[in-house]
CHARMM-style PDB file with segment names, atoms N, HN, CA, C and O in Angstrom:
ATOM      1  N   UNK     1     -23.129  -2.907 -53.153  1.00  0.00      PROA
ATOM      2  CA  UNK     1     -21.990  -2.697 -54.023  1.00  0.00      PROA
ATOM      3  C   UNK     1     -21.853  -1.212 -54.372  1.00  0.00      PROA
ATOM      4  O   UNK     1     -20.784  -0.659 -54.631  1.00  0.00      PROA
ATOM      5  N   UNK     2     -22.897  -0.709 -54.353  1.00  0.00      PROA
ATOM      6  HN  UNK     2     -23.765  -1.158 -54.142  1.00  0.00      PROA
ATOM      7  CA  UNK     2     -23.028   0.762 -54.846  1.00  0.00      PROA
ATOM      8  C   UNK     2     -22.509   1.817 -53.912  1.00  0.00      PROA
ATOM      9  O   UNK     2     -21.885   2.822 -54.253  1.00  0.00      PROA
ATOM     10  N   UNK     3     -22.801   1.509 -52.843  1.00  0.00      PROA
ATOM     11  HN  UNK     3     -23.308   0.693 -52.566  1.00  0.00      PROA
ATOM     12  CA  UNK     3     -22.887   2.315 -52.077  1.00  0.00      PROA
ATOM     13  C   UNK     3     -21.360   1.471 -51.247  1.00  0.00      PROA
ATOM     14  O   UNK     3     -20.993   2.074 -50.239  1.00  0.00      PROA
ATOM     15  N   UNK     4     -20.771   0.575 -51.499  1.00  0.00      PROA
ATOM     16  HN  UNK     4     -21.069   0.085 -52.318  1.00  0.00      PROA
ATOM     17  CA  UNK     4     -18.856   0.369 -50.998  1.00  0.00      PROA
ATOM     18  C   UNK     4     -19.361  -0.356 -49.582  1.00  0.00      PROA
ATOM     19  O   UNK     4     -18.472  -0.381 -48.731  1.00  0.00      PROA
ATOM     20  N   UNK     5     -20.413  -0.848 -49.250  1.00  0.00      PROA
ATOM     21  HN  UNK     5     -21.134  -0.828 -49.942  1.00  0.00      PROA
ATOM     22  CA  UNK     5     -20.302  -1.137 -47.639  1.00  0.00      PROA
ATOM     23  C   UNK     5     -21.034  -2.699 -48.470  1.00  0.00      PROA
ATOM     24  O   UNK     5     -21.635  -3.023 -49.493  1.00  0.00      PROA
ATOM     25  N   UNK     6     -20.585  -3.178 -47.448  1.00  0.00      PROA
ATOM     26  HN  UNK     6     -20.096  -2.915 -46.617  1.00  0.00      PROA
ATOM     27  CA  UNK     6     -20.360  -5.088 -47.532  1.00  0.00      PROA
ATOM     28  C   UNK     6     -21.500  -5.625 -47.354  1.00  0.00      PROA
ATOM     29  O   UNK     6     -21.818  -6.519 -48.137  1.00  0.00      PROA
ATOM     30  N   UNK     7     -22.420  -5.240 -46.295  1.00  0.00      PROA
ATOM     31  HN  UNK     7     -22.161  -4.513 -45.659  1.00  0.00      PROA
ATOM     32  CA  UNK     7     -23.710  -6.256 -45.743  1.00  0.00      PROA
ATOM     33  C   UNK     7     -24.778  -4.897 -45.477  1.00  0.00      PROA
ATOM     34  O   UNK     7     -24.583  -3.896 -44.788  1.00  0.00      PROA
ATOM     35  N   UNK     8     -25.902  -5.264 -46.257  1.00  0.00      PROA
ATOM     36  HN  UNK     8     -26.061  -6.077 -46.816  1.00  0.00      PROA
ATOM     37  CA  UNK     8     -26.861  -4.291 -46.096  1.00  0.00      PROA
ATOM     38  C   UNK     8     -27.928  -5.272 -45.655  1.00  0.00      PROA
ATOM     39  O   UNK     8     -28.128  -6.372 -46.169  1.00  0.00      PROA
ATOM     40  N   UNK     9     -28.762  -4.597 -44.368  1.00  0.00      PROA
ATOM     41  HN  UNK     9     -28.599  -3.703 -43.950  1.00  0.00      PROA
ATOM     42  CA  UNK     9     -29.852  -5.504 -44.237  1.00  0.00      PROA
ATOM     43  C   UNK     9     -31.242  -4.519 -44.844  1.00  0.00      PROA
ATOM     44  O   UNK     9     -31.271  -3.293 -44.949  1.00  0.00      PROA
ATOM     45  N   UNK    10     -32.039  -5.242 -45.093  1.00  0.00      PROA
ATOM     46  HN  UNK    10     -32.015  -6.238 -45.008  1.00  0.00      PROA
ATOM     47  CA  UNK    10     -33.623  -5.661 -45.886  1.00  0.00      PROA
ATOM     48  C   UNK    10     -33.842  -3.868 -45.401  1.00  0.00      PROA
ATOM     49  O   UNK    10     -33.830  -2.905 -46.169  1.00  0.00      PROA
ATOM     50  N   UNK    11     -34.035  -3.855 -43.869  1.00  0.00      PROA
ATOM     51  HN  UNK    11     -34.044  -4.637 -43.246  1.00  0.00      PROA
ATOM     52  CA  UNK    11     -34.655  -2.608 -43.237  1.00  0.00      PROA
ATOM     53  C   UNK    11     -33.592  -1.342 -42.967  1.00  0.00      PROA
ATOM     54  O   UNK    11     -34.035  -0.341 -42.404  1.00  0.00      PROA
ATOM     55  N   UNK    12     -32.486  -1.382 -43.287  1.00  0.00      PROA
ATOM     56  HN  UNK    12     -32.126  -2.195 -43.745  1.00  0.00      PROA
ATOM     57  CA  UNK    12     -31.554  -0.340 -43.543  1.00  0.00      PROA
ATOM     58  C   UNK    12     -32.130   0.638 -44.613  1.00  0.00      PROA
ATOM     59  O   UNK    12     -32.775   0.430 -45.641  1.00  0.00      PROA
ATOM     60  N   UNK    13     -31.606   1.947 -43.927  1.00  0.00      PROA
ATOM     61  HN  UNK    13     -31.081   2.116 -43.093  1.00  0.00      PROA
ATOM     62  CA  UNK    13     -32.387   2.867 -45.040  1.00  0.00      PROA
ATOM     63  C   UNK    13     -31.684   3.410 -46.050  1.00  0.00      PROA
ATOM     64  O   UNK    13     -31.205   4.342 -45.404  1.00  0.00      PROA
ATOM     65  N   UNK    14     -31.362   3.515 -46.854  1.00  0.00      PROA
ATOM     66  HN  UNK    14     -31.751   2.757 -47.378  1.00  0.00      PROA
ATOM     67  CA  UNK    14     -30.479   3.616 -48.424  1.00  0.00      PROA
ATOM     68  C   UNK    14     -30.031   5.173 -47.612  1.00  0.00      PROA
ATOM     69  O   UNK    14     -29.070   5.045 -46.852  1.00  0.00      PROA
ATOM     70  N   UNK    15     -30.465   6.210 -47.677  1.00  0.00      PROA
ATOM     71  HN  UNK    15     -31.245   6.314 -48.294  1.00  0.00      PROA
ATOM     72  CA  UNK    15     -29.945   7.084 -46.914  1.00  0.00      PROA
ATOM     73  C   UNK    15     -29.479   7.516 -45.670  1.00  0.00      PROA
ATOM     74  O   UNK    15     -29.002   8.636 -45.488  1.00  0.00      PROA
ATOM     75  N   UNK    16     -29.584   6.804 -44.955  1.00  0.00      PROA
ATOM     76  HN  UNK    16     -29.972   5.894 -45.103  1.00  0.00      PROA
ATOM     77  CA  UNK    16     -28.546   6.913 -43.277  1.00  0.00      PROA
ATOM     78  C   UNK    16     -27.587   5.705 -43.914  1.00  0.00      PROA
ATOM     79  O   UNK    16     -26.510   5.507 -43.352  1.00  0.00      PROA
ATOM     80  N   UNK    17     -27.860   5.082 -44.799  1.00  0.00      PROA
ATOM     81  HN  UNK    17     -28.735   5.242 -45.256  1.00  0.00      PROA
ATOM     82  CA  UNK    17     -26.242   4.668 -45.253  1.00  0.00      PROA
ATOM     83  C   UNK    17     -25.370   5.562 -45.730  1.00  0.00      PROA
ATOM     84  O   UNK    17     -24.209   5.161 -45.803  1.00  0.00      PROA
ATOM     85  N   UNK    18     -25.486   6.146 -45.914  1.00  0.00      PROA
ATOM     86  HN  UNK    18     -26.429   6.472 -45.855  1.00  0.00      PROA
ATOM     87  CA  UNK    18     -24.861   7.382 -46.938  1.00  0.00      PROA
ATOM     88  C   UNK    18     -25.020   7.144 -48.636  1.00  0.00      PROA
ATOM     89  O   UNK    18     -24.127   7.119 -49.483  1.00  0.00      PROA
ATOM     90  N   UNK    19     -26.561   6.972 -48.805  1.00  0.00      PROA
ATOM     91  HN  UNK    19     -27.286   6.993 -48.117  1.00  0.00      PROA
ATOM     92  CA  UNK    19     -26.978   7.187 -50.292  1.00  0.00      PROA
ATOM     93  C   UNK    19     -27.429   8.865 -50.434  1.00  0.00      PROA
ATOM     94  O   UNK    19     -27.926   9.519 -49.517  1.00  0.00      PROA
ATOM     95  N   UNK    20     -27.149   9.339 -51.712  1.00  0.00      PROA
ATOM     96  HN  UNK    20     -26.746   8.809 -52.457  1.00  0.00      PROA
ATOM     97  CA  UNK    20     -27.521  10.846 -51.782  1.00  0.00      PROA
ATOM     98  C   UNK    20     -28.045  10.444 -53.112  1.00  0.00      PROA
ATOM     99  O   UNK    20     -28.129   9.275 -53.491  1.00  0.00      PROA
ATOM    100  N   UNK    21     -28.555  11.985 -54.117  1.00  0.00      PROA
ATOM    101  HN  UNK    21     -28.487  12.934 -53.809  1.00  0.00      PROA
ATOM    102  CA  UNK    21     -29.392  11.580 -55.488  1.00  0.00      PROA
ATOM    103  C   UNK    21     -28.646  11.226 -56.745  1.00  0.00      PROA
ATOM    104  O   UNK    21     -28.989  10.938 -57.892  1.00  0.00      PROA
ATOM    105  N   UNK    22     -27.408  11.363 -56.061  1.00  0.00      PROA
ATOM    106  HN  UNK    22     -27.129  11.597 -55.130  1.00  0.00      PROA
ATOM    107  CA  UNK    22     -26.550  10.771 -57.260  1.00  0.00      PROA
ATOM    108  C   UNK    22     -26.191   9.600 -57.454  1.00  0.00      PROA
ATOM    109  O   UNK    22     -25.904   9.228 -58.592  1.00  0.00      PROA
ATOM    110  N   UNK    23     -26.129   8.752 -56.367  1.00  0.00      PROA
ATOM    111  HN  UNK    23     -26.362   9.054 -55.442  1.00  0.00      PROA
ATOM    112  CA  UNK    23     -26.092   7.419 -56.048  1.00  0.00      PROA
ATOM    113  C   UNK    23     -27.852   6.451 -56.135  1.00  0.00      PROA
ATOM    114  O   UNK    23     -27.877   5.220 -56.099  1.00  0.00      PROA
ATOM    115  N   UNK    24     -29.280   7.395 -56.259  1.00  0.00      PROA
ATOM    116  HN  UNK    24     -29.259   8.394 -56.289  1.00  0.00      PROA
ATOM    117  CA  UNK    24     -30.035   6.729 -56.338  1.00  0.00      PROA
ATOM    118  C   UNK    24     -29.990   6.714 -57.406  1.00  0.00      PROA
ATOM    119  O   UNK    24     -30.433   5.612 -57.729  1.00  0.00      PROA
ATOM    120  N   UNK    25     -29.594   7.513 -58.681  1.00  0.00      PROA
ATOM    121  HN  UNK    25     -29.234   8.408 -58.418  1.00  0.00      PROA
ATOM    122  CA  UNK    25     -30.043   7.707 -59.894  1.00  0.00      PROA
ATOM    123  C   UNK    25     -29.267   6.177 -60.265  1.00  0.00      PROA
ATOM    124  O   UNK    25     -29.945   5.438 -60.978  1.00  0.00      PROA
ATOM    125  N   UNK    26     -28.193   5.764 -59.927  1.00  0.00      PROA
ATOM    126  HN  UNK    26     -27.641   6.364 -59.347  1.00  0.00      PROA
ATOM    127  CA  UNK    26     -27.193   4.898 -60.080  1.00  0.00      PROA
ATOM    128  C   UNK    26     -28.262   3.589 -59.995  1.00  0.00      PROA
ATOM    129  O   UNK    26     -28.646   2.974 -60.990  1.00  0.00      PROA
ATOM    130  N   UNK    27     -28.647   3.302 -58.668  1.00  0.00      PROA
ATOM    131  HN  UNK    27     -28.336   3.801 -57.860  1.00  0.00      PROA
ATOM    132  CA  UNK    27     -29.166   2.561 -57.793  1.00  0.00      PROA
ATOM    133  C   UNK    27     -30.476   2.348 -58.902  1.00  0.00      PROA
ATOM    134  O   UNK    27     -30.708   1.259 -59.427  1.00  0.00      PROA
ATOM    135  N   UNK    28     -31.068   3.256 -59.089  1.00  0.00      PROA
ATOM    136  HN  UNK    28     -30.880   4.141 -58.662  1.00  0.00      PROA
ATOM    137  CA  UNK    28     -32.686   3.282 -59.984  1.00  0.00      PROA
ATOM    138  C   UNK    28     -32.363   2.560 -61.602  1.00  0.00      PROA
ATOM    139  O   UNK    28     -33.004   1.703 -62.211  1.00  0.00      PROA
ATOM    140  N   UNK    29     -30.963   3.384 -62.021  1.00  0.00      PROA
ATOM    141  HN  UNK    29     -30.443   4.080 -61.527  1.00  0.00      PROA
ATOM    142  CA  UNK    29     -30.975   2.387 -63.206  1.00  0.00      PROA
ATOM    143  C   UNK    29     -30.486   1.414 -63.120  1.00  0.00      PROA
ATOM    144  O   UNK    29     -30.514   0.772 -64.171  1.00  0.00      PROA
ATOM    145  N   UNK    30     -29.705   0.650 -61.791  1.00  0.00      PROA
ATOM    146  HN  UNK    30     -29.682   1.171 -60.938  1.00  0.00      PROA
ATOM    147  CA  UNK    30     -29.322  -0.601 -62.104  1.00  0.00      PROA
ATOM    148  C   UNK    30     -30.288  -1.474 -61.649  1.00  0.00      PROA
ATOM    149  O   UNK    30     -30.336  -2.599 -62.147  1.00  0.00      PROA
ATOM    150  N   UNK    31     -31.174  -1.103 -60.670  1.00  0.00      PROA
ATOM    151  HN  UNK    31     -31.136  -0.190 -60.265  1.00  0.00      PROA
ATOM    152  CA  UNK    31     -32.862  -1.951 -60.589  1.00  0.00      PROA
ATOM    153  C   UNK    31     -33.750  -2.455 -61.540  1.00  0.00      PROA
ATOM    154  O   UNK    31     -34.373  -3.510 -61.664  1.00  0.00      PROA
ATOM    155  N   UNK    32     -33.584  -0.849 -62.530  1.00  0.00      PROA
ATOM    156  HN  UNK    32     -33.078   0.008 -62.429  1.00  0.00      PROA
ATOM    157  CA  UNK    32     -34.351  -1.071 -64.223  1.00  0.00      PROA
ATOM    158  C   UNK    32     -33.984  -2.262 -65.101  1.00  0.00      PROA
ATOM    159  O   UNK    32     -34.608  -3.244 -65.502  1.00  0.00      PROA
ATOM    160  N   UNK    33     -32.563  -1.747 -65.273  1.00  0.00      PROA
ATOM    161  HN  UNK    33     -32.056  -0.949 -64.947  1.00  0.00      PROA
ATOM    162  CA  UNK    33     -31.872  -2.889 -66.234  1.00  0.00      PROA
ATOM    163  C   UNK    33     -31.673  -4.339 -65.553  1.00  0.00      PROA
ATOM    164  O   UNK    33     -32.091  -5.265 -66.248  1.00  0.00      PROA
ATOM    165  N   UNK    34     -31.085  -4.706 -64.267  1.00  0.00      PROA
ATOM    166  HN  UNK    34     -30.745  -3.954 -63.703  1.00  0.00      PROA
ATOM    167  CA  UNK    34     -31.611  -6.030 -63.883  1.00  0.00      PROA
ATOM    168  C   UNK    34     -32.742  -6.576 -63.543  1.00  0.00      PROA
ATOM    169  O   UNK    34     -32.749  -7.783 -63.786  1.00  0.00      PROA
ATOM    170  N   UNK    35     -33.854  -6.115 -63.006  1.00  0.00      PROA
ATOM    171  HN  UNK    35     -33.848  -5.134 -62.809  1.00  0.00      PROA
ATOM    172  CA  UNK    35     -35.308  -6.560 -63.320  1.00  0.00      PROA
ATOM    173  C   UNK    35     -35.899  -6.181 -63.895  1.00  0.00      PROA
ATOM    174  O   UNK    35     -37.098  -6.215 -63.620  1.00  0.00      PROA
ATOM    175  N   UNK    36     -35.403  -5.521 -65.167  1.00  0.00      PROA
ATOM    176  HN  UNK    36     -34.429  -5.494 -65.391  1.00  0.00      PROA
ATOM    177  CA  UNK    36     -36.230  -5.221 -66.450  1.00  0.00      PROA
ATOM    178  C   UNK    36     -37.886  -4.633 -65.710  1.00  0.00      PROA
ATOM    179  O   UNK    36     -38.928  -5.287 -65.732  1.00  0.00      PROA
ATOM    180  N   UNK    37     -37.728  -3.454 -65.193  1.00  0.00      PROA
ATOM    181  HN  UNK    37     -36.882  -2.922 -65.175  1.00  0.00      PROA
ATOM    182  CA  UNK    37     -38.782  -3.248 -64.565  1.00  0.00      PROA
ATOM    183  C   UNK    37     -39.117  -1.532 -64.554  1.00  0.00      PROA
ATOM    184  O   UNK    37     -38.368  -0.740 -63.982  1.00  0.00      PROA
ATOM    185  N   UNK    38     -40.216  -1.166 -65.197  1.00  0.00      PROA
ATOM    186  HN  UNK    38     -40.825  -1.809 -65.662  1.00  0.00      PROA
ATOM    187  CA  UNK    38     -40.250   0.411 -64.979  1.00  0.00      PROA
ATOM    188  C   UNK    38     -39.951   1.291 -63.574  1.00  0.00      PROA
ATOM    189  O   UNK    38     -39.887   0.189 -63.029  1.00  0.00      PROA
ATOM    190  N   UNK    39     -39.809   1.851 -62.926  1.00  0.00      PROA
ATOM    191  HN  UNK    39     -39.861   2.746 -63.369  1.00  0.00      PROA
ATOM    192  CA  UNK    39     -39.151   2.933 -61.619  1.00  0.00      PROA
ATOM    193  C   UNK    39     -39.521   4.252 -61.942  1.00  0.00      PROA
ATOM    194  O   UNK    39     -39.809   4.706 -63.049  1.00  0.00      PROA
ATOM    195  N   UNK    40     -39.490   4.664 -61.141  1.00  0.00      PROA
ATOM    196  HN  UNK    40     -39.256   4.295 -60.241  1.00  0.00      PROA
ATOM    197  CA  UNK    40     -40.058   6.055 -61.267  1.00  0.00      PROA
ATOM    198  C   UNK    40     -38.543   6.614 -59.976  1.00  0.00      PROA
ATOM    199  O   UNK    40     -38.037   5.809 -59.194  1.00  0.00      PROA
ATOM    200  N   UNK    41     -38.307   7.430 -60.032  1.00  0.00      PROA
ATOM    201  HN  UNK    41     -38.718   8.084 -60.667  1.00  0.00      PROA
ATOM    202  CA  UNK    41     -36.846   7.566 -59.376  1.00  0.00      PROA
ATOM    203  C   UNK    41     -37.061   7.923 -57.656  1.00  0.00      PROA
ATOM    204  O   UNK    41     -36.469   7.648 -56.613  1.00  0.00      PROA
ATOM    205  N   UNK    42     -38.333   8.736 -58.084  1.00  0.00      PROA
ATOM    206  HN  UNK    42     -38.814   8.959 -58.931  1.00  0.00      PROA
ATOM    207  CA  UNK    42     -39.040   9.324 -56.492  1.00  0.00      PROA
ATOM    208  C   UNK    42     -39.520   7.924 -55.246  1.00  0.00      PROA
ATOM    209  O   UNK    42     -39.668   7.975 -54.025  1.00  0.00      PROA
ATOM    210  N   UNK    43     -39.682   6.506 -56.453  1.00  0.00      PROA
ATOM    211  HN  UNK    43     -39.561   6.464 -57.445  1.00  0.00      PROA
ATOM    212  CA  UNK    43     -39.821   4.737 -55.972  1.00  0.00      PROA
ATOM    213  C   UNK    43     -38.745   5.155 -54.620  1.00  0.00      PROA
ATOM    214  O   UNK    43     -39.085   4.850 -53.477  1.00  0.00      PROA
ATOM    215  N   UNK    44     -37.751   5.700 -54.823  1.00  0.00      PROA
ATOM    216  HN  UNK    44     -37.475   5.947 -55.751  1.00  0.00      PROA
ATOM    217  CA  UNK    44     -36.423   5.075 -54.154  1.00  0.00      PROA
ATOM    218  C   UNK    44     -36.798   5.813 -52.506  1.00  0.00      PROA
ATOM    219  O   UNK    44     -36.858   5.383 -51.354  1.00  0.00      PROA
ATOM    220  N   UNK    45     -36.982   7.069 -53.149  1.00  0.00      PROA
ATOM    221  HN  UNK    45     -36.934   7.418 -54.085  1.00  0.00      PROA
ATOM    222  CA  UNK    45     -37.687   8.589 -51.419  1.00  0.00      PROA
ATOM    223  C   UNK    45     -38.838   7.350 -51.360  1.00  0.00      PROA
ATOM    224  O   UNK    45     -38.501   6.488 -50.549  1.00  0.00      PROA
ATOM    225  N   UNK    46     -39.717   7.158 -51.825  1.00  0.00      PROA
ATOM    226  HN  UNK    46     -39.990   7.858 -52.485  1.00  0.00      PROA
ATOM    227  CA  UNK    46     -40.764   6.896 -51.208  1.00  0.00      PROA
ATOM    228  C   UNK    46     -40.521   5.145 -50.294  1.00  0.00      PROA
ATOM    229  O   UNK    46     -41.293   4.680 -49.455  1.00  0.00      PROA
ATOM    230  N   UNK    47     -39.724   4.743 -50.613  1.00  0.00      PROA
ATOM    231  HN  UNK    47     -39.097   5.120 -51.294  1.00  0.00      PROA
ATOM    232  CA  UNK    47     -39.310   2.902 -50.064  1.00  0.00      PROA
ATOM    233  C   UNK    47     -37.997   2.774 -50.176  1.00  0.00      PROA
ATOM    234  O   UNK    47     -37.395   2.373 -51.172  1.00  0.00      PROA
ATOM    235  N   UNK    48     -37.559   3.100 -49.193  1.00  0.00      PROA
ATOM    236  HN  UNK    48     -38.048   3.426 -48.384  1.00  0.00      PROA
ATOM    237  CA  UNK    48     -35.764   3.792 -48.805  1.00  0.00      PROA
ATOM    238  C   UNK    48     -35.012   2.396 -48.274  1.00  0.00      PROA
ATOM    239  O   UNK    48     -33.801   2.546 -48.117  1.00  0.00      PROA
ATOM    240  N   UNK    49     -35.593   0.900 -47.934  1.00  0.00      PROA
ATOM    241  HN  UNK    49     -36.577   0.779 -48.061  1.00  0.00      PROA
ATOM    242  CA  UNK    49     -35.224   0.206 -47.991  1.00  0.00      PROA
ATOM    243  C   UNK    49     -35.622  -0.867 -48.976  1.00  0.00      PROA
ATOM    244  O   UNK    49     -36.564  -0.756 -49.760  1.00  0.00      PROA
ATOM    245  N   UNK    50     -34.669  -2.122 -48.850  1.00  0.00      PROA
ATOM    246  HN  UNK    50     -33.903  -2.212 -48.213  1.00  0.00      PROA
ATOM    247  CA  UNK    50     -35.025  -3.177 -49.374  1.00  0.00      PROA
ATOM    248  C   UNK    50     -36.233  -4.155 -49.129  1.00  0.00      PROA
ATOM    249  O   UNK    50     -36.711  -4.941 -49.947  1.00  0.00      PROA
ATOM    250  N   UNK    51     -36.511  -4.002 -48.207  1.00  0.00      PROA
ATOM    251  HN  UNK    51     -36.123  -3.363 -47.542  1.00  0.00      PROA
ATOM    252  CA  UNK    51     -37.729  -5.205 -47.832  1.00  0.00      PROA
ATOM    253  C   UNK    51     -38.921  -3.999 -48.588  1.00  0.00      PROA
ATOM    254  O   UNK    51     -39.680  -4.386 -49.475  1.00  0.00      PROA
ATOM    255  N   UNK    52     -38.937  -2.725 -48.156  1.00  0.00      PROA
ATOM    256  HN  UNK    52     -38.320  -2.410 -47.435  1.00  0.00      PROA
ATOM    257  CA  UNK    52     -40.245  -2.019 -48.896  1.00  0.00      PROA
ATOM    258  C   UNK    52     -40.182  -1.421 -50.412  1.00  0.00      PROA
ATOM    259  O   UNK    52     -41.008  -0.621 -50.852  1.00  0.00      PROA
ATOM    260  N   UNK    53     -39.278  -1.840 -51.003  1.00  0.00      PROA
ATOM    261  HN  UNK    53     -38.607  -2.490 -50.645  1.00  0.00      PROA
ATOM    262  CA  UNK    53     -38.652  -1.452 -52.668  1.00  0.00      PROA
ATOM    263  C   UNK    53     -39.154  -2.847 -52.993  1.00  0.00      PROA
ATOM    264  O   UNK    53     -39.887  -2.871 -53.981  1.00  0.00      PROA
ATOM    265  N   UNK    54     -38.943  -3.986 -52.414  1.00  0.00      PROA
ATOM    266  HN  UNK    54     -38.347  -3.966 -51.611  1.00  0.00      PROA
ATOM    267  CA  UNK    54     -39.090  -5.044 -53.114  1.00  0.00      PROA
ATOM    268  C   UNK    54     -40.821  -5.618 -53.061  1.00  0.00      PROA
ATOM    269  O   UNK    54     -41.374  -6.525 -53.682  1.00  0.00      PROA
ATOM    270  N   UNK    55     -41.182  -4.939 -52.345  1.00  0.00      PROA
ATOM    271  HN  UNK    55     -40.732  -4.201 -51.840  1.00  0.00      PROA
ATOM    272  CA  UNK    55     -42.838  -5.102 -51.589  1.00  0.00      PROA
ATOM    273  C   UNK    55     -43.136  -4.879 -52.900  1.00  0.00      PROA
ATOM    274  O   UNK    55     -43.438  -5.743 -53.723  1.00  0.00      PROA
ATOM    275  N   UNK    56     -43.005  -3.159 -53.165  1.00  0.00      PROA
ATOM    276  HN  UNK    56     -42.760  -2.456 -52.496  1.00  0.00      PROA
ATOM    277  CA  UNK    56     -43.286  -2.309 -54.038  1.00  0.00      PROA
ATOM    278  C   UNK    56     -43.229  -3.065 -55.764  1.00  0.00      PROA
ATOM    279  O   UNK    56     -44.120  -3.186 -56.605  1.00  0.00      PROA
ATOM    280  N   UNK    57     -41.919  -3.424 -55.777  1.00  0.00      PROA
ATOM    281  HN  UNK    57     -41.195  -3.325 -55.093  1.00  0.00      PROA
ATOM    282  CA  UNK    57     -41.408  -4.173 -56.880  1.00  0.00      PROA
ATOM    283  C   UNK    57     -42.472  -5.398 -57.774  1.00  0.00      PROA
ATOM    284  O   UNK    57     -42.768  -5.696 -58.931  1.00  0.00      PROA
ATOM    285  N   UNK    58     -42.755  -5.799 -56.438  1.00  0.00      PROA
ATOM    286  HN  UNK    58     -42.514  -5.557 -55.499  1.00  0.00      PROA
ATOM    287  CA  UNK    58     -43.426  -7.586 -56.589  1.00  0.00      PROA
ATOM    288  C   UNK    58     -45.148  -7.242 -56.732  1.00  0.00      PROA
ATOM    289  O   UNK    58     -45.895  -8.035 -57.306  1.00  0.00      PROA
ATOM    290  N   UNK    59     -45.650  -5.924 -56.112  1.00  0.00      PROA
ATOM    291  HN  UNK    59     -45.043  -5.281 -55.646  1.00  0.00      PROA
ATOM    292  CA  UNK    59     -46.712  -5.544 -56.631  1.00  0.00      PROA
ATOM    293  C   UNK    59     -47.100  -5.090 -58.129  1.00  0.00      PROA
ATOM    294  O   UNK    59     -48.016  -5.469 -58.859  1.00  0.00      PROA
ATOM    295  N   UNK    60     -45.701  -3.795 -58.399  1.00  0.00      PROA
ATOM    296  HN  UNK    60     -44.957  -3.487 -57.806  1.00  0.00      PROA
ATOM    297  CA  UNK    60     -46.280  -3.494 -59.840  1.00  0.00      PROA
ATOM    298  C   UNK    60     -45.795  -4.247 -60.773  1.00  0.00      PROA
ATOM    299  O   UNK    60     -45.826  -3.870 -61.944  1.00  0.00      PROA
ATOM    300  N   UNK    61     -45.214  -5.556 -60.374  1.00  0.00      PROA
ATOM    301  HN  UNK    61     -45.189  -5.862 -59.422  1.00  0.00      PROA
ATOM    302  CA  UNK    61     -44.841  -6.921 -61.359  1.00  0.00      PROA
ATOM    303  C   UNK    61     -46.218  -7.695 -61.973  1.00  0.00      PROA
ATOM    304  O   UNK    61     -46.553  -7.937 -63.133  1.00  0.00      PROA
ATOM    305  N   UNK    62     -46.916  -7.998 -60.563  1.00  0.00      PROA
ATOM    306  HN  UNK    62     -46.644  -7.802 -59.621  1.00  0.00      PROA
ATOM    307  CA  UNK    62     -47.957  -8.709 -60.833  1.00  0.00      PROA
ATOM    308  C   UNK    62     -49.049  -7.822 -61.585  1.00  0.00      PROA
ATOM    309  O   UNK    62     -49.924  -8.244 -62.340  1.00  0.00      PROA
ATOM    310  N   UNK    63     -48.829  -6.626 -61.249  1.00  0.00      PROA
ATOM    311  HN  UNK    63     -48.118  -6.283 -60.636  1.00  0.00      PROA
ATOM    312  CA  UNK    63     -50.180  -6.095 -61.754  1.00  0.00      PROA
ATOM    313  C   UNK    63     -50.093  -5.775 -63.019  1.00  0.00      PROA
ATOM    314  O   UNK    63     -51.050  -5.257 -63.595  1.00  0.00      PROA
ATOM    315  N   UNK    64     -48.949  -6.032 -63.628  1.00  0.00      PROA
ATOM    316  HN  UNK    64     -48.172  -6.453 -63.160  1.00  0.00      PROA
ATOM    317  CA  UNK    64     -48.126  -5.740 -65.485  1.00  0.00      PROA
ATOM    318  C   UNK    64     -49.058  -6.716 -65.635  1.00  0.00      PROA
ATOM    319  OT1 UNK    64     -49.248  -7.223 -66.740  1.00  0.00      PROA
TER     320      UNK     64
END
């Protein structure tokens, strides 16, 4: 939704979509506020897709 393109898959990389740091900052707080979940913004450079953001996600969930 953020980024205006329709179907994103899991292993697409947020940046060869055409995400830049103004659009992660976007992207980082709407992750925060719907899974109520701390981020660190650099999360986004370091796991540029969905399948490895959510890896990431589901680890520092469990370990709260």
């Amino acid at each position: 939704r953020i980024l205006g393109i329709e179907r994103v898959g899991i292993k697409d990389n947020f940046f060869e979509l055409g995400g830049n740091s103004i659009v992660a900052l976007r992207v980082w707080s709407t992750i925060m506020r719907e899974f109520d979940i701390e981020l660190e913004v650099i999360d986004l450079l370091k796991f540029p897709n969905i399948q490895m953001l959510s890896e990431m996600m589901d680890n520092k969930m469990n370990n709260s």
